[in-house]
C-alpha positions in Angstrom: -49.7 190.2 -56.0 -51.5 193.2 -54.1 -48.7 194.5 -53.3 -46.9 194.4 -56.7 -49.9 196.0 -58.3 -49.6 198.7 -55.8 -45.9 198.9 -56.8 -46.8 199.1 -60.3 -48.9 201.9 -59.7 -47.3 203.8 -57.8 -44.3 203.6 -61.1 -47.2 205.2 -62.6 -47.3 208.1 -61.0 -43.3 208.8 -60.7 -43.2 208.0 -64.8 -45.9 210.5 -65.1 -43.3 213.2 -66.0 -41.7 211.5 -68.6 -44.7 211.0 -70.3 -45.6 214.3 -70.5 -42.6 214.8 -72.0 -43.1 211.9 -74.4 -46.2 214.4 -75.5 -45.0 217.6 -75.5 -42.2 216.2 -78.0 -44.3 214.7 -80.1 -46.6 217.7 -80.7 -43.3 219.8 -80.8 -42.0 217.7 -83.5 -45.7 217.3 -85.4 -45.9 213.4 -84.4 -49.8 213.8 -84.6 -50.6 215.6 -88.1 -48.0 213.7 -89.7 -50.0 210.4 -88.7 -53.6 212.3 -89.7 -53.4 210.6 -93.0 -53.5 207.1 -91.9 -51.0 204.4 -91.5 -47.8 205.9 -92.0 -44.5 203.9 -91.6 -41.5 204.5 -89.5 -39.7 205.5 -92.6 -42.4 208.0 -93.7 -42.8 209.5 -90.0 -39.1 210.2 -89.7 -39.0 212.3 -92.7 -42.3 214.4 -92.4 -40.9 214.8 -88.4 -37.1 215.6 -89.5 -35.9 212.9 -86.9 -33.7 210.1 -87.3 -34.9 207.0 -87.5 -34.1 205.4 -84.1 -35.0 208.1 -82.3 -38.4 208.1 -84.2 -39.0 205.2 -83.3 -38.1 205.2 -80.0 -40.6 208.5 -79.4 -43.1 206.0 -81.5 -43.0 203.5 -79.1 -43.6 205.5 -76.1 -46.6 206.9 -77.4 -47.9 203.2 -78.6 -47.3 202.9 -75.3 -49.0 205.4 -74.0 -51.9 204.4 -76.0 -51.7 207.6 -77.9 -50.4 206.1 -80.8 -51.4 202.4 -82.3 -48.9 200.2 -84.4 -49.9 197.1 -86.5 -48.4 195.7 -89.7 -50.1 198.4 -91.7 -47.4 201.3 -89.8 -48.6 203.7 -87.1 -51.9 205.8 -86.8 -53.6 208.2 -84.4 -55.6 207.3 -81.1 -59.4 208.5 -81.5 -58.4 211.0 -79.0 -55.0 212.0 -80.7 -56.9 212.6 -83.8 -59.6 215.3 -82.4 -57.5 216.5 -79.8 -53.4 217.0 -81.3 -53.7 217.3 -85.1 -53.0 220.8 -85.5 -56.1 222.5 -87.5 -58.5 219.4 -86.1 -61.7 221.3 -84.6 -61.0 220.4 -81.2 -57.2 221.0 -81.6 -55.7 222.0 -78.3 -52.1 221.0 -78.6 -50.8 224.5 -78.6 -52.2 224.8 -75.5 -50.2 221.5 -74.2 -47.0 222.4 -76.1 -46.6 225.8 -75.5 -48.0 227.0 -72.0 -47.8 223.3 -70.3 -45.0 222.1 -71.6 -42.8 225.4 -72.3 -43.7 227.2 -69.3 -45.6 225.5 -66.7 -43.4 222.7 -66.4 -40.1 224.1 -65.6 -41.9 226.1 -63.2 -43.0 222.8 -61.1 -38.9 222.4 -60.7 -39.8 225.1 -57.4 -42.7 223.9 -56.2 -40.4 222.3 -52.9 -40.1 226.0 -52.2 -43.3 226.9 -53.2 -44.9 225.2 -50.8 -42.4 226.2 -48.0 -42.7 229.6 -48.9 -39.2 229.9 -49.8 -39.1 231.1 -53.4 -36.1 233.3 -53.9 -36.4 236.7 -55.4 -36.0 236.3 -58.8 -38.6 233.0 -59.2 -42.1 233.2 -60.3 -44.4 234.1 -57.4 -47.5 235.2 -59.4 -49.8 235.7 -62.4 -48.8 239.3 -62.2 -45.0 239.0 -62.0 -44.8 236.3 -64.9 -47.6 238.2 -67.1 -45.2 241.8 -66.8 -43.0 240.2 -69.4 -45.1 240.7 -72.8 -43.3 237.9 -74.2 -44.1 235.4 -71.2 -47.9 237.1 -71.6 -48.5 236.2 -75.2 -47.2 232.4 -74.9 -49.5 231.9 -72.3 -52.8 233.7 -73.4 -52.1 232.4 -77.3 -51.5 228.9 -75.9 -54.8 229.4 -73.2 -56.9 230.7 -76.0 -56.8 227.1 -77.6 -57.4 225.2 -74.5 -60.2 227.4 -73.3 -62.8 227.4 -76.5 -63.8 223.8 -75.6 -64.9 224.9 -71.5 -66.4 228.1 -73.4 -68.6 226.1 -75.6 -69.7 223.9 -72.1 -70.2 227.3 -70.6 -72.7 228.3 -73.5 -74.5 224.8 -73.3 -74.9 225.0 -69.4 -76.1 228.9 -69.0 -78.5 230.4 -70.9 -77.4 233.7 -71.9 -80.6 234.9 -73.7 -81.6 236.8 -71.1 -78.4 238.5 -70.0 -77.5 241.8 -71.5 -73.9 242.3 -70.1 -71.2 240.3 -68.8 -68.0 241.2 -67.1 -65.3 238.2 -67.6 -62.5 239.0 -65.2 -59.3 237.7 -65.8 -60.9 236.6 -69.8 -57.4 236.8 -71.6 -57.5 236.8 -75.4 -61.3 236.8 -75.2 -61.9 233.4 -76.2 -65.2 232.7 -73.5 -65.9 236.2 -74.8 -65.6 235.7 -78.9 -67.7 232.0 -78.1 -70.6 233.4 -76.0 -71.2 236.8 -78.2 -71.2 234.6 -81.4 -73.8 232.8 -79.7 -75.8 235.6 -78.8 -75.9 238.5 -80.7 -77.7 240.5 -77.9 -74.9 240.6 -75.3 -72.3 242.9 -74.6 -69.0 242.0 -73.1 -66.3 243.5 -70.7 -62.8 241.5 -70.6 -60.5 243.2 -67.2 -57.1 241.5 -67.6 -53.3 242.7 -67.2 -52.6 245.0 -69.9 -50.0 242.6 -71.9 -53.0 240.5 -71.9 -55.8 242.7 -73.1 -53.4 243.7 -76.0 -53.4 240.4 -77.3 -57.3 240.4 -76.4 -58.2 242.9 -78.2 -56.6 241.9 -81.9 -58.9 238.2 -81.0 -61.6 240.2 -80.7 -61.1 242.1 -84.0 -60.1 239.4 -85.9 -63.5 237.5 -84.8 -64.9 240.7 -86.3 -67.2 241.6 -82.4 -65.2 244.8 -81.6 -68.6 246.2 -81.1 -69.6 243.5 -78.6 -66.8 243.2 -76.7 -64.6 245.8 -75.1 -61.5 245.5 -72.6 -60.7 246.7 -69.2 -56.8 246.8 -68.4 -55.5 246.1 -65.3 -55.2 243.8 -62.4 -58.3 242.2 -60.8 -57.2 242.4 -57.8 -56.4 246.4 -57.4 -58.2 247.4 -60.2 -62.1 249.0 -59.8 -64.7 246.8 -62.3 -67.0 248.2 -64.6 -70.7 247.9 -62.8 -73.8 247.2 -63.8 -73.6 243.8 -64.7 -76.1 241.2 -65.5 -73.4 238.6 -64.9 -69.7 238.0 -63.7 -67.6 235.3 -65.0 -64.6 234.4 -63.5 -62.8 231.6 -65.6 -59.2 229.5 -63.8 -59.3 232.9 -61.9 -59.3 231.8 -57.7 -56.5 229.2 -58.7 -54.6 231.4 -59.5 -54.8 234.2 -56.7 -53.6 233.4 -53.1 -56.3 232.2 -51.1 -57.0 236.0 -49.5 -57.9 237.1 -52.2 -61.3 235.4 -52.8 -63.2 237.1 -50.1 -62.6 240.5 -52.1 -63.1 239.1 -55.5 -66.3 237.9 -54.6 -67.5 241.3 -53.2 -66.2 243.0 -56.3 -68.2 241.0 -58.3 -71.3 241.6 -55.9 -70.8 245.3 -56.1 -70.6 245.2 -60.2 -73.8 243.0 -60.7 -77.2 244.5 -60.7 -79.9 242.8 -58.5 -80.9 239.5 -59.2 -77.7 238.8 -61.5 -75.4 236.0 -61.6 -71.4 235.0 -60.7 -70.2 232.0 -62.9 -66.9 230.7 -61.2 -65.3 228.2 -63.8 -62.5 226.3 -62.5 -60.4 223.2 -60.9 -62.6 222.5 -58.0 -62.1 219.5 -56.2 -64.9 217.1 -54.2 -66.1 218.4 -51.0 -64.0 215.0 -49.4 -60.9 216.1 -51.5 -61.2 212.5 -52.9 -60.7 213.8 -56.6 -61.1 214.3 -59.7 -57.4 213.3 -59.4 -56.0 215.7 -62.6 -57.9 218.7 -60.9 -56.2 218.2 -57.9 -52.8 217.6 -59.3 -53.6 221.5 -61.6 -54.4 222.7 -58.6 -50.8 221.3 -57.3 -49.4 223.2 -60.4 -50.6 226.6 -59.6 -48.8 226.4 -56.0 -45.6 226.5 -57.6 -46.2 230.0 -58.8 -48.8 231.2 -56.9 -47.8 229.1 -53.0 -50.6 231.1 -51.5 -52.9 229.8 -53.9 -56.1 227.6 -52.1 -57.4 224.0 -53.0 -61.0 224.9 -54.2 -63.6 222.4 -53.5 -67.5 222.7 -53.4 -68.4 223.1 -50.0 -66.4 226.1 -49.3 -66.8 227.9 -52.2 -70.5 227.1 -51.8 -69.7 228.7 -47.7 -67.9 231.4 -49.5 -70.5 232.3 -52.0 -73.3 232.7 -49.3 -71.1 234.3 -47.1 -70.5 237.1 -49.9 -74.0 237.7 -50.1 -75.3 235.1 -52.8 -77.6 232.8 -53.2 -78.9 229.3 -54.7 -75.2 228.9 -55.1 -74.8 225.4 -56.9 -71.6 223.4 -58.1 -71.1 221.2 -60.8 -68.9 219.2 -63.7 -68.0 221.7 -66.5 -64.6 219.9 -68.0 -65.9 216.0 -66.7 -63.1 214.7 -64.4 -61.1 218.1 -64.7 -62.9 221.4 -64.0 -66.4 222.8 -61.8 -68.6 225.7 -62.8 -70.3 227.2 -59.4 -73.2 229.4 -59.9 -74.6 231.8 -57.8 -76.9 235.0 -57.9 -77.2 238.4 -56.1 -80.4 238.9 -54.2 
């Protein structure tokens, strides 16, 4: 019996993929706002969806399945979950985020992660942030898409940090601005540099208008790596940035952000950090997995050596701790 559970587990993992893609069809095809208004029939769903009606239901039944969906006599409704999270408009809506940047570009880009992790991706594959973000288009699917999924870590950033007392804050690698747009709304006193690539900080800077802080928040653009950062900083913030870098590059991105803080201010590192025993959280380790394939020099973070790495930069009362529960880490630190 032990051994068939095992077995059954291990299915699990191998049908992982396909129900991803059991997801990232059903938000394509707007499975989840079509079922916001309660019970809905097969009937009803394959009209508002434009599928036939077999094929409904077979996409129906994988997402009962899934427990994503639920189906009684009454028709099918909405998981708890699937009703805050992939109703498009819902306040916690992130299924952009899933549809477009997982799903439409993420994915196919695990198909090399054999090579990645080799180090035998050919020429014209995706070896970096900065290759793949040099195509505008390929720029604004993924910063539109991230802007969705990162309000809900911005508003646990503003719970966990008090701001009140910081004047200025550099967010390298900040995209369209949405850690930026949620902490300046939050306090009126703070001023805001965003330093991202250039097809980025476009993008970035029509958020920031639109949220109406043009005044609060200002763009650098450029690479974070190569390019020098604004100093004079109360705090750094560096959001999904040391995933996606190869491993090298942390020791100077640290010392960057050193140099541009004033004494006694403070790095926030937000990202998928793994246990010190590399025993989990098993979804940050598998995102971590997914940054190899474009980025293969990219480092498995995990608390005790970004802890090592923050003192060895120079900071202190570095700390590490759940931002995203089960998913992502913020580590704090502060200049002497």
């Amino acid at each position: 019996m032990a051994v068939l559970t095992e077995a059954e587990d291990i299915s699990d993992i191998a049908f992982g993929y396909m129900g991803s893609k059991a997801l990232f069809a059903a938000l394509e095809f707007g499975v989840f706002t079509a079922l916001s208004q309660g019970n809905i029939g097969l009937t009803g769903i394959a009209g508002a969806t434009g599928l036939p009606k077999e094929r409904c239901r077979t996409l129906l039944s994988a997402l009962v399945g899934l427990g994503l969906v639920t189906h009684d006599d009454a028709g099918f409704a909405n998981s708890p979950a699937a009703e805050s999270f992939l109703v498009k408009g819902a306040r916690h809506d992130f299924g952009d985020y899933l549809r477009l940047q997982v799903g439409r570009q993420m994915y196919p880009l695990m198909d090399q992660i054999e090579k990645a992790l080799t180090g035998d991706l050919e020429d014209d594959h995706t070896g970096s942030y900065a290759q793949w973000f040099a195509d505008p288009e390929e720029a604004r699917l993924y910063s539109e898409s991230q802007h969705a999924g990162s309000l809900g870590p911005a508003r646990g950033l503003a719970k966990r940090v008090d701001f009140s007392g910081i004047g200025s804050l550099l967010d390298v690698g900040g995209g369209t601005g949405a850690f930026a747009i949620t902490l300046a709304r939050r306090n009126p006193n703070l001023r805001i540099t965003v330093l991202d690539f250039p097809n980025v900080a476009k993008l970035g800077e029509a958020y920031v208008a639109d949220a109406g802080l043009s005044s609060q928040i200002g763009y650098c653009h450029g690479n974070a790596l190569e390019s020098g950062w604004p100093g004079g900083q109360d705090a750094v913030l560096m959001s999904y940035l040391f995933s996606g870098v190869p491993d090298h590059s942390h020791a100077g991105l640290l010392r960057k952000a050193h140099d541009a803080l004033n004494p006694g201010g403070q790095v926030l590192i937000h990202d998928f950090i793994v246990d010190a025993d590399l025993s989990g959280p098993k979804n940050t380790a598998l995102w971590q997995l997914q940054h190899t394939a474009f980025t293969p020099e990219a480092r498995s973070l995990d608390d005790d050596w970004l802890i090592g790495a923050l003192e060895a930069a120079g900071f202190s009362d570095a700390d590490v701790g759940p931002l995203i529960p089960g998913m992502t880490k913020l580590a704090t630190a502060r200049k002497a």
